[in-house]
C-alpha positions in Angstrom: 0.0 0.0 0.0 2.4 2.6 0.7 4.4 2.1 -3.0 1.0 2.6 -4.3 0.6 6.0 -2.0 4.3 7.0 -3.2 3.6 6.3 -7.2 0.6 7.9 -7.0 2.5 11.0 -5.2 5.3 10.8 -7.9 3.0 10.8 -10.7 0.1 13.0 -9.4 2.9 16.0 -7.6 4.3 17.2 -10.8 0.7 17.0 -13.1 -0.5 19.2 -10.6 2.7 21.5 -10.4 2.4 22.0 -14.3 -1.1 22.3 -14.6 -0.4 25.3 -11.7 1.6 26.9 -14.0 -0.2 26.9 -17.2 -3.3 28.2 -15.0 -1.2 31.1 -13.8 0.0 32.2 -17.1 -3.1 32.2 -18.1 -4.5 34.3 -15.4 -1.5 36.7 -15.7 -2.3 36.8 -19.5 -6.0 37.9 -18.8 -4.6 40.4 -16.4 -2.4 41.9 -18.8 -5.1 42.1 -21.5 -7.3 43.8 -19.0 -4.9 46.2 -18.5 -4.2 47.0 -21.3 -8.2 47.3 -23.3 -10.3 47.9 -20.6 -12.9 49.1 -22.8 -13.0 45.5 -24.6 -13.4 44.1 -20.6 -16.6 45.7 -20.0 -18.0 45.4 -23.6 -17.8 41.5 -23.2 -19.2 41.2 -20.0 -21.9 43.4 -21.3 -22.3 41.4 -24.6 -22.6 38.4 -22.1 -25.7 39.4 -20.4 -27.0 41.0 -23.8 -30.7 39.5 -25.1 -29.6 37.4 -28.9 -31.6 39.2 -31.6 -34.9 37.8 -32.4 -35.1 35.6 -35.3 -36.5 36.9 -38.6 -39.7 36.0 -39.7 -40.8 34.8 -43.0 -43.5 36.6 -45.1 -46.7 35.2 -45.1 -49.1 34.9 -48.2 -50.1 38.4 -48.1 -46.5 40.0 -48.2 -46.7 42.8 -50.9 -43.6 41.9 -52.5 -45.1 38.0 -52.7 -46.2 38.2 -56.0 -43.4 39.8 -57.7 -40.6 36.7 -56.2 -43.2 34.7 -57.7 -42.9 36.4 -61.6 -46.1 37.7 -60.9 -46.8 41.9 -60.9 -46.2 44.2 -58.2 -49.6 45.1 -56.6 -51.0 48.6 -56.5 -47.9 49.8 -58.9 
């Protein structure tokens, strides 16, 4: 039991060293490109939060310009 509790140490120590690491660079990353366009920050968090745009609608029967994708006339013109 304890070679298993020293393998696992061995081989789970340094994975979690390294991942560490790459977390921190990456949080010192974000913090540099905060500081630098903090404009951009707030524009994404704002985006975030923002409502999508509705979808479009398609034209019913009655649309005026229904004929006239159809080769038919233009009413009223």
């Amino acid at each position: 039991m304890p070679q298993v509790i020293e393998f696992l140490f061995i081989l789970v120590l340094p994975l979690v060293v390294v991942g560490g690491a790459v977390v921190s660079l990456f949080a010192v990353g974000a913090l540099f490109d905060f500081l630098d366009n903090p404009g951009v920050f707030t524009e994404q968090i704002e985006a975030a939060f923002r409502r999508p745009p509705k979808l479009p609608k398609l034209a019913g029967a009655d649309h005026y310009y229904r004929p006239y994708w159809l080769g038919g006339t233009k009413r009223g013109g």
